[in-house]
N, C-alpha and C positions, 0 to 999 in steps of 0.2 A: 565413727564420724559424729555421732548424736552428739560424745562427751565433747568433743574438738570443739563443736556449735555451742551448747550448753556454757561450756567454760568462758569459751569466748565474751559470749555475751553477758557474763557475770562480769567480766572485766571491763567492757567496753558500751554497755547503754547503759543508760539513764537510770538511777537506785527507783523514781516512782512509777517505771514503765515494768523493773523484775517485780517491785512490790506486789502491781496490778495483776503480772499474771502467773508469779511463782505464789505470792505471799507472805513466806517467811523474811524476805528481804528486808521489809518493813521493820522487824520486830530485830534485827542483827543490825550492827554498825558496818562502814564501810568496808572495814579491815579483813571482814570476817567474811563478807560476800567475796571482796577479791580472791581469798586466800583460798576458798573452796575454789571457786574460779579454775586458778592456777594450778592446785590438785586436780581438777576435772581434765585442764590441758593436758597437764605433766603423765597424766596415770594412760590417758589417750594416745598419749604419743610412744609410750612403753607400750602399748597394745598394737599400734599400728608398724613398728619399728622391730618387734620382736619374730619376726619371720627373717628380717636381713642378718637377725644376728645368730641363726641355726639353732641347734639344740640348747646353745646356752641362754637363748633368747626366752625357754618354756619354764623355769620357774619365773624371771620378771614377769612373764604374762602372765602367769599365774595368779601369784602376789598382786598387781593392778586389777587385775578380773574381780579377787576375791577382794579387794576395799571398795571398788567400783559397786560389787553388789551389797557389801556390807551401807552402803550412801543408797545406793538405789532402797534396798527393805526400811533404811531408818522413812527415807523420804516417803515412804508408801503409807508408813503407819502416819509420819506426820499429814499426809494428804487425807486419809483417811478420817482422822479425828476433827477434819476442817470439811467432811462430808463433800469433796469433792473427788468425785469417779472415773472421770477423766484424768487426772494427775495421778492418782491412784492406779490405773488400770495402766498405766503407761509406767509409771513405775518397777509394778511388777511385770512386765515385758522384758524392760532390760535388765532386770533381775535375772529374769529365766535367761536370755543372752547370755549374761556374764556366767552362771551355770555350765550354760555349754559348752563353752571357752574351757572351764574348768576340766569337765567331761573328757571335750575334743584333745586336751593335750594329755590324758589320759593319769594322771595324776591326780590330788585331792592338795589343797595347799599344806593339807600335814602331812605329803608323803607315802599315804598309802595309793596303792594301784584300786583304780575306778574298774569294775564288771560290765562287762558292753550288753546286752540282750541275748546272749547267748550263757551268761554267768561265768565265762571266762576271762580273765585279766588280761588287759591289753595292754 
């Protein structure tokens, strides 16, 4: 749901309201906030949609989870190097999220089988 939110409102408020409280919005042209925007929808809605579609549903989720957090670690380091720890700590939240995702369907996005706590293959 966060990404649904997120995306949303890259598409639909104001570029000096994401500026104030993303930052990077500022420094990218329009084209480039929407576009993320609509990856943040699109990648959300493969996540949210991939339980109706059964087993053929677990690598799209997969695949969305792992660009989701590949955007969530860029964004962390970029919040990082702007010393803000809030955006940063939040970052890495949905990072570890999208992990579990990964985890939970028991796969790895290359295909190997993930070890649960017991050191067996699930």
């Amino acid at each position: 749901m966060f990404f649904f939110a997120s995306g949303y409102a890259k598409l639909t408020e104001d570029e000096a309201l994401l500026a104030l409280l993303l930052g990077w919005p500022a420094m990218a042209q329009t084209p480039v906030v929407q576009a993320v925007g609509w990856a943040e929808v699109a990648l959300a809605g493969v996540l949210a949609l991939s339980p109706a579609a059964g087993p053929r549903g677990g690598p799209a989720a997969r695949a969305a989870a792992a660009i989701l957090m590949l955007n969530t670690v860029a964004m962390s380091g970029y919040y990082l190097t702007r010393l803000d720890p809030g955006l940063t700590a939040t970052n890495l939240v949905l990072t570890g999220l999208g992990a579990g995702i990964l985890i939970g369907h028991g796969r790895t996005p290359f295909g190997r089988r993930s070890r649960g706590f017991d050191g067996k293959a699930s």
